[in-house]
Residue, then its C-alpha position, 0 to 999 in steps of 0.5 A: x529837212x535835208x542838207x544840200x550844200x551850196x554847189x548844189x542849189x546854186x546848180x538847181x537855181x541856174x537849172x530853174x533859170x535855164x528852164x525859164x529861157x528854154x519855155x520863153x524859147x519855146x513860146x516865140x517859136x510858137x508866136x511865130x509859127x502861129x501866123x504862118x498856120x493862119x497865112x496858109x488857112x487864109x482863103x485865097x481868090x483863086x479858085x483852083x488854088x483853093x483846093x491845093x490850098x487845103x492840102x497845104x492847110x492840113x499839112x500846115x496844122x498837123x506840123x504846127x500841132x507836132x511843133x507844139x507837142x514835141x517843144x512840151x515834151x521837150x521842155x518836161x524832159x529838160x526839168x526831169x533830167x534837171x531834177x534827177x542831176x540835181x538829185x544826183x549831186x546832192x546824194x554824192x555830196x551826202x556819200x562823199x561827207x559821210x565817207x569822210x566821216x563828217x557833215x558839212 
């Protein structure tokens, strides 16, 4: 079982904590991006504003899809760079406690 000393798993609970709030962030942008997807896919009366509508439409979607990809991507590299920081910390801990030439 490995040795990590408290600064560090107090960094990986706030880094879990941040996580938490960035992909609750990331869904309410999702929530609200959602309804205005749907308006512009919504058919209109008017007939000539039917066929720009469609233009919108596809416009509509493909930068709704792109929203979502780029939040999930965006929120996977958050908890990489969390993991190798807190990786990080923990082997420089370990470095500095055998330089010392005693453990924590």
């Amino acid at each position: 079982m490995a040795f990590f000393p408290r600064s560090v798993l107090s960094g990986l609970t706030l880094s879990h904590q941040k996580a938490v709030g960035s992909d609750t962030g990331g869904q309410r942008l999702s929530d609200e991006a959602a309804p205005i997807a749907s308006a512009v896919n919504s058919p209109g009366t008017d007939t000539a504003a039917a066929g720009r509508g469609q233009s919108a439409t596809r416009v509509a979607m493909v930068l709704s899809h792109l929203l979502a990809r780029a939040d999930a991507r965006a929120g996977e590299l958050a908890k990489a760079y969390d993991r190798a920081r807190i990786a990080g910390q923990a082997c420089e801990t370990s470095y500095s406690s055998l330089a010392k030439g005693s453990l924590m």
